[in-house]
N, C-alpha and C positions, 0 to 999 in steps of 0.2 A: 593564714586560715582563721584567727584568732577573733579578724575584724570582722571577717565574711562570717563568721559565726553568731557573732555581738548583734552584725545587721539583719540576721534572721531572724534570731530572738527578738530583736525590736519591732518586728514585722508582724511577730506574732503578740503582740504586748496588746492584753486583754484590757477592754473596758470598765471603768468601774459603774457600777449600779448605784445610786447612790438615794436613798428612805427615808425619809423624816419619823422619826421615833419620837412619841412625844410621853413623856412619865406619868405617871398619875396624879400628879399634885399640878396643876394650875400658877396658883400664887399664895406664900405666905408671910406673912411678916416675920423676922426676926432680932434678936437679941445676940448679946454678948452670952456666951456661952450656950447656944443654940444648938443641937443636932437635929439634923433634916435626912430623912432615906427617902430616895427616889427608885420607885420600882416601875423597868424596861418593860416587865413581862417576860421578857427574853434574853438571851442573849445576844449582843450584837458586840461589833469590831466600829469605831469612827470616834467623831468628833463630838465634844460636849459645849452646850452655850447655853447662860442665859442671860437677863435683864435684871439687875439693880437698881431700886430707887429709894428716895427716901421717903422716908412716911412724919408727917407735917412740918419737919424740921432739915433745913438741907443738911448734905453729910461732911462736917467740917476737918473729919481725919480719915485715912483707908481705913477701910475692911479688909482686917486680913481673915480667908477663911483657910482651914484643912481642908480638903475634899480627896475620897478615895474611891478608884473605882474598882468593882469584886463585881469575879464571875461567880459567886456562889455565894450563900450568906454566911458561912462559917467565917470569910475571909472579913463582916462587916466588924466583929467584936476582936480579930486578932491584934495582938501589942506586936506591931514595928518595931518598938523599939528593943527588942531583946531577939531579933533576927539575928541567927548563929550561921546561918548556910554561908559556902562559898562562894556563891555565883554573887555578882556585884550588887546591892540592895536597892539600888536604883533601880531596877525590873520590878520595886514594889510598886503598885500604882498609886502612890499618893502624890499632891502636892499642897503646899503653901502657897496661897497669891496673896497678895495685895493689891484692891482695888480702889483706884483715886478716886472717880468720877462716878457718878449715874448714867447708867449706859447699858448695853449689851457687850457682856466680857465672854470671847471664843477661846477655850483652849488650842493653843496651835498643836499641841501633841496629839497622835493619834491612840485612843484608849480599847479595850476587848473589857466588857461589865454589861450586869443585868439590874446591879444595884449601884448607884453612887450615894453616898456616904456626905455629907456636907457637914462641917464643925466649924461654930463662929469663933475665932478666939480671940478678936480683939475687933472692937466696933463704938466706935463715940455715942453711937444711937440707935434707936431701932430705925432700919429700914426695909424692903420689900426684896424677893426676891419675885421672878417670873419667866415665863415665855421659855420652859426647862424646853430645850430640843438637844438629840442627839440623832448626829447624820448618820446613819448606818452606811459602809459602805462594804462591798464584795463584787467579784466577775462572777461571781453565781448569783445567772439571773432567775427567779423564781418564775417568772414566767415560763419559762422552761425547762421546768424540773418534770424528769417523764415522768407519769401516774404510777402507781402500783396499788394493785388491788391486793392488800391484808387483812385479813377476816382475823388473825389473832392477836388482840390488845396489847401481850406484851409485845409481839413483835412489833405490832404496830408503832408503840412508842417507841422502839431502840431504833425502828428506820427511822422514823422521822428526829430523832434525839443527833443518829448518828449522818445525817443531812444536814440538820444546823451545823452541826460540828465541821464538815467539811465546807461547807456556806460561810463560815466565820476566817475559816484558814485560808480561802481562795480569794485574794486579791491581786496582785502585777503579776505575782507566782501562788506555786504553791506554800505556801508560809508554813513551821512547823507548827508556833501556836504564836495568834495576835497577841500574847500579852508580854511572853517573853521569848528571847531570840529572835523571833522575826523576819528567819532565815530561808533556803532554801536547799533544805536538806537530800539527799539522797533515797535515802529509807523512808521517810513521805512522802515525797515523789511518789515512790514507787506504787503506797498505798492509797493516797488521795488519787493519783491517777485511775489505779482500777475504780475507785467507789464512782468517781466523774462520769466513766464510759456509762454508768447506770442511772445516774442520775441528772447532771446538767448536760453530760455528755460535749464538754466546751475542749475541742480538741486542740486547738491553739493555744490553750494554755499548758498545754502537757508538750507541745512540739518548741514553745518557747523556751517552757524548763530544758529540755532534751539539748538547745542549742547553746543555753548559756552555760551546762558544762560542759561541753564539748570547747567552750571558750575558756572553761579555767584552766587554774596547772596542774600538773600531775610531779608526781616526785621523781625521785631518780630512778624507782622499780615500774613505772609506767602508772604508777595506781591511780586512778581521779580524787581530787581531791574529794574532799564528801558532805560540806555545803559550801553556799559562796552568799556574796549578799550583792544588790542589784540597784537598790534606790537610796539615795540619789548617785551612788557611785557601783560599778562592775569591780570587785573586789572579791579573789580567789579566797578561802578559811583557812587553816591552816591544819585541818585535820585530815589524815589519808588514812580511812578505817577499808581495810582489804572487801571484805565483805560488801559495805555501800558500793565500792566502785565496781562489784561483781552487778548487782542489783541494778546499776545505772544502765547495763547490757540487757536486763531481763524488762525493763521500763520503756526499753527501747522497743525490744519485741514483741510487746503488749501493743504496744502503740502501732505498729503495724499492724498487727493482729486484727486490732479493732477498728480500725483506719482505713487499710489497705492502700495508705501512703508508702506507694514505695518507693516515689521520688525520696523523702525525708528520711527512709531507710537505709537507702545507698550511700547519701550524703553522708552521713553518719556512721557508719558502717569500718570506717578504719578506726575512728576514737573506739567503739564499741571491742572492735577483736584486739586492741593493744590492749583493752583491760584484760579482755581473757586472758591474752598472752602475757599479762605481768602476773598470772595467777600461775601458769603453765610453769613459768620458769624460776619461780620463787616456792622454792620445795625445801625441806628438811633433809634429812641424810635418808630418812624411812624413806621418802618418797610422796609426803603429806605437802599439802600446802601451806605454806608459813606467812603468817602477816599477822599484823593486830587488827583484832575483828571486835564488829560493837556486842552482837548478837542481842542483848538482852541488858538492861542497867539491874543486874543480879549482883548480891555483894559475895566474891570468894568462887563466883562462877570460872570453871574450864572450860573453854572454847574450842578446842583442837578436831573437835570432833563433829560440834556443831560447825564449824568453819568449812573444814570439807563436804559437809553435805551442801551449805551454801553454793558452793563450786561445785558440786555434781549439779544441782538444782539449774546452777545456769547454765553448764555446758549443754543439757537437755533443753532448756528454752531456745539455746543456741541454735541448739541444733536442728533442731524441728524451723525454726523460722529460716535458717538456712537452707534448709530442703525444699522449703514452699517456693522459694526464688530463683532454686535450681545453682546456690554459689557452689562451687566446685568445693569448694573448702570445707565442706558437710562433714567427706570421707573420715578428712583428717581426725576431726574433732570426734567424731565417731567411735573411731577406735581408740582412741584417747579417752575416751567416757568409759567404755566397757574396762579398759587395763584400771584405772582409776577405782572404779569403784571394788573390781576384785582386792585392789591394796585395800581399799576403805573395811570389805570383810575382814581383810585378813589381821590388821593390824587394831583395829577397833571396834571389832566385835565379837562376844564372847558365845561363842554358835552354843555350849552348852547351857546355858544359863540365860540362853534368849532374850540378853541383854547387851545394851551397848555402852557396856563400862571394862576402862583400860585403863593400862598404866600409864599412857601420852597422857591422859587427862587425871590422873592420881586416882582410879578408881570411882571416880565423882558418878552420881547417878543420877544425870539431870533427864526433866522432862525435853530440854531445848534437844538435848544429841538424837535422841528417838525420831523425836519429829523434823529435825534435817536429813537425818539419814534416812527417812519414808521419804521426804519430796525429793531427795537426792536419789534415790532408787537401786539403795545399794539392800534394801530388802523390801518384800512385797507378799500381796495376799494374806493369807492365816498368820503366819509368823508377825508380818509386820503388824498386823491387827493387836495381835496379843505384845508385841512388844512397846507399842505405844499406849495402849490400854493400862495395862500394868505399869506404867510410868507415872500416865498422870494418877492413878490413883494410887499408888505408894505413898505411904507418909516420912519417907524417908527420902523422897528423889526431890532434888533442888526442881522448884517451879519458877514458871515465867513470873517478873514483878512489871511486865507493860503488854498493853495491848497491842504495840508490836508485836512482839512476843508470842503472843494470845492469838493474833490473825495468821502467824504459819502455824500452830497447831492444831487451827481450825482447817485450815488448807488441807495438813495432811490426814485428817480425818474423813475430809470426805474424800481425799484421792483414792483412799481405802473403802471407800463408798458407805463409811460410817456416817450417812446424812444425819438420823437424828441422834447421835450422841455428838453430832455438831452442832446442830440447833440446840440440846440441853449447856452446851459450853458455853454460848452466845447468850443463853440466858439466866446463868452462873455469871459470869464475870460483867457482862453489860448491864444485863435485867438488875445487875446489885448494884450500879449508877443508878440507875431508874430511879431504883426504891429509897436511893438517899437522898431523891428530887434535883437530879443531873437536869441541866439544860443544853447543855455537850457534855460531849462523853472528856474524861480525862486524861492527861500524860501518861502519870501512876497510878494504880488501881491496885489497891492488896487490902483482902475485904476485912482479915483478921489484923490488921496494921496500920488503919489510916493514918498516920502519920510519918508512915514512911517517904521520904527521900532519898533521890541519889545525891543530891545538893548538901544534906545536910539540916534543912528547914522546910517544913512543907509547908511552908507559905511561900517559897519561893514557886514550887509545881505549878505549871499550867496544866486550865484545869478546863482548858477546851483544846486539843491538841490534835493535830494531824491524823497520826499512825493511828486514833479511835474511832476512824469514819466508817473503816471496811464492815460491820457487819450491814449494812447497805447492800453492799456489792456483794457479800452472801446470799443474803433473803432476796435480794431481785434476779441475783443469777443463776440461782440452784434452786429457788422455789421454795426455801424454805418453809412459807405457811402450807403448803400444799398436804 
């Protein structure tokens, strides 16, 4: 099945678009010890190149230059060299060349920048530089981006902020972010696909993701891995976070949903219920579901709670799209959903104190648990109103630190039909990109901490990132300006 898998995905292997971006500077001469900023205007993901020549003296030793590329200008005055993060330092964008000849020199690496950074640091002479281009490429064709009429400014700028954003991450796949990793995550997926249906709407490349894990491995509990990478090699990650491989089921289902591919349903349709079913059978002694889950890059965060709403959440996706097709297998799950969530009140929710803090999670009082257990549907109407309300505004209950994060608690606010204190969330946490002159939206986002990290260094962070495209798929789906 692995190959027949591989062969679909390649079947569905999206086009690149590809833009000539040209900087604002033309041509300049330069020196030994020269700095040079070149401003994109924008953000883009591709290729950089220009032209070297010398000016009236030929150039009788290289040019070595620095040059860095930065999504953002914060990143143009940072020291590289006191990078403390864990993640490997090569994700920085910089590099040293050395150029022999007068000519046109192409980076062969693919870079994600709105600024590049040029430093002369060793040069016999002056010479010129010129002909700056940068090949933008993405499968989100602009030409095809559906309209959306916004009559309010700030939204206006967080769609169109959070459409670059996903315009930058969509190329062979969904990418988490071009700058680093470069992967094909699960929990992106899930979210870049919804923002897609609304805006390029390029459904081949959500059936391609869907196939190439259905081609990777899963572990010895059934769970899918939780990304893989694609180009130039099909190579399975090494990570099985319970949760993603719950979501790769609800990706599926969306995809349907909005498709009404039910050939690409069926097919897929036994990877889909073995994830369930490694969720089913992989229980605690209570009767909880046990795995290592992402939920949130939260430092000291408990999961156990948020995890199982995860797993309600899909069994309900499950099951609703199982009903629409008529699988016999509805019933099953059905009752299964209902017993499930009764353990969910019984064990992790404190009915008098209309709150959902236990001893499985050490009494921990996160915003994340509240809002799994509303999308999980183990409470609803007034109660659940008041009890997600009261979460996020405590100043004591651990909050989301990603826009991950950020996009199911906007979810279960409005499942609560709290439309606008959804829209005021979306312009709290997004609107506060905006205001710091975001060109995409970012990884991390903690308005009172920017310099937060899960890495260790926030200069490691990508700062145009997948999981920040959905309020898009908000404001176009739910009408937000309205």
């Amino acid at each position: 099945m692995r190959e027949y898998y591989l062969k679909k995905a390649d079947e569905n292997l999206p086009e690149l678009v590809k833009t000539n971006i040209y900087p604002d500077i033309e041509q300049v001469n330069m020196n030994n010890g020269d700095v040079l900023t070149l401003d994109l205007r924008n953000h883009y993901v591709g290729y950089f190149s220009f032209k070297m020549w010398y000016v009236e003296r030929y150039i009788d030793a290289p040019v070595r230059i620095r040059i860095r590329f930065c999504e953002t200008k914060r990143e143009l005055e940072d020291d590289y060299n006191d990078y403390k993060g864990f993640l490997c330092a090569s994700w920085l964008q910089e590099d040293v060349v050395n150029i022999d000849f007068p000519g046109v020199y192409k980076f062969p690496r693919r870079y994600a920048a709105r600024y590049i950074k040029i430093t002369v640091e060793a040069a016999p002479k002056q010479f010129s530089l010129s002909d700056f281009l940068f090949e933008s490429v993405s499968s989100a064709d602009m030409d095809k981006l559906k309209p959306a009429k916004i009559n309010d400014d700030e939204l206006k700028s967080i769609d169109r902020i959070a459409v670059n954003t996903l315009r930058s991450c969509m190329q062979r796949v969904f990418e988490d972010g071009p700058k680093r990793d470069r992967r094909l995550w699960i929990g992106d997926l899930r979210l870049e696909a919804l923002a897609n249906y609304f805006t390029f709407n390029n459904s081949e490349i959500v059936k391609r993701c869907l196939y190439l894990f259905a081609a990777s491995e899963r572990n010895d509990k059934g769970v899918i891995v939780s990304h893989l990478y694609e180009n130039p090699l099909f190579v399975s990650g090494d990570w099985y976070l319970s949760d993603y491989s719950l979501l790769y089921v609800c990706s599926l289902c969306d995809y349907y949903n909005y498709t009404n591919d039910e050939e690409t349903f069926r097919d897929l349709f036994d990877v889909a219920r073995s994830a369930v079913d490694s969720a089913v059978k992989c229980k605690d002694p209570l009767g909880l579901v046990d795995g290592d889950a992402f939920i949130d890059w939260c430092p000291g965060l408990y999961k156990k709670t948020a995890y199982q709403g995860v797993y309600l959440y899909t069994l309900d996706i499950w099951i609703q799209t199982l009903e629409k097709l008529q699988y016999k297998e509805a019933e099953y799950y059905k009752k299964l959903l209902e017993e499930e969530r009764d353990t969910s009140r019984e064990l992790l929710f404190n009915k008098d104190k209309l709150v959902f803090i236990n001893e499985i999670d050490n009494y921990q009082y996160s915003v994340h648990s509240a809002a799994w257990m509303v999308l999980g549907g183990v409470v609803s109407d007034d109660p659940a109103k008041t009890i997600l309300l009261n979460a996020i505004a405590s100043e004591i209950s651990v909050k989301p630190k990603t826009p991950y994060m950020h996009h199911y608690v906007i979810e279960a606010l409005i499942k609560l039909g709290l439309v606008e204190i959804a829209k005021d969330y979306i312009r709290n946490v997004w609107g506060g990109m905006v205001k710091e002159g975001a060109d995409t939206f970012y990884e991390i986002y903690v308005h009172d901490d920017p310099d937060f990290s899960p890495y260790g260094d926030r200069k490691i962070n990508s700062m145009c990132h997948a999981w920040s495209c959905t309020p898009t798929y908000f404001i176009r789906k739910y009408g937000l300006d309205n």
